[in-house]
N, C-alpha and C positions, 0 to 999 in steps of 0.2 A: 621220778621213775628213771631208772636206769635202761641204757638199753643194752639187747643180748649179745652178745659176742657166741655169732653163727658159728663159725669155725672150730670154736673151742666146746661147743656145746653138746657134745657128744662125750667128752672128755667130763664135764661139769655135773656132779653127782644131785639128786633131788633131796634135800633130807626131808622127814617127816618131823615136826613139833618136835620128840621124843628123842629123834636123833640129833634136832641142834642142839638141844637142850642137855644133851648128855656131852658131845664132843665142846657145848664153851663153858661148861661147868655149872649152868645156871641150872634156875629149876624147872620143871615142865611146865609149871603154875605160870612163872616170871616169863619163858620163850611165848607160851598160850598169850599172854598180854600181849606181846611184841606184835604175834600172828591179828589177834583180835584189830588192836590199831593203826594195824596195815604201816606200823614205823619201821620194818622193813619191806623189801622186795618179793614179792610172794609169787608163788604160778599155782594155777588152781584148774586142777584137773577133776573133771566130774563135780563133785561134792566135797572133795578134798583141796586141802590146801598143801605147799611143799615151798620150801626154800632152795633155793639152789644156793651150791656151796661158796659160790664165788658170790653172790649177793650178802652171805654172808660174811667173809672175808672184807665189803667191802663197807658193811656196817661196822664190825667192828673197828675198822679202819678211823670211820668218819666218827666214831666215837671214844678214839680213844688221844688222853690228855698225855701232854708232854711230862718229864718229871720237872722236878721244881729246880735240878740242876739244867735243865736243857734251856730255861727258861730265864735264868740268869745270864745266860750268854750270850 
C-alpha cells in the first residue's frame, strides 16, 4: 500500500471502475478483476469502491515493460 500524498489530494480525482476502465482502455470486466483483487490501490467510501488517479498512474507505472530496444542498452 501506497501512502497518500495529503497536499496533492484535493487535486487527485476518484474514479469509479467505469471511469478507469474507460480512460486506460481496458475493459470494465478486466478494471472489475483489478478492483476485485485489491492489485491496485483502492479508497472505499461507504459501499463503494474508487481509484484515485494517481494510484492509478502509479500502477500503470509499476507495470509497465521497457521496449526490447531499451533493454539492449
Amino acid at each position: 500500500m501506497h501512502p497518500v500524498d495529503n497536499e496533492n489530494l484535493g487535486q487527485d480525482k476518484l474514479l469509479t471502475c467505469r471511469q478507469a476502465a474507460e480512460l486506460t482502455g481496458l475493459s470494465e470486466r478486466s478494471m472489475r478483476g483489478l478492483f476485485d483483487s485489491r492489485t491496485i490501490d483502492l479508497v472505499k467510501l461507504g459501499r463503494r469502491l474508487y481509484v484515485l488517479e494517481s494510484a492509478l498512474s502509479r500502477f500503470i507505472k509499476a507495470n509497465t515493460l521497457p521496449s526490447a530496444k531499451e533493454m539492449d542498452q
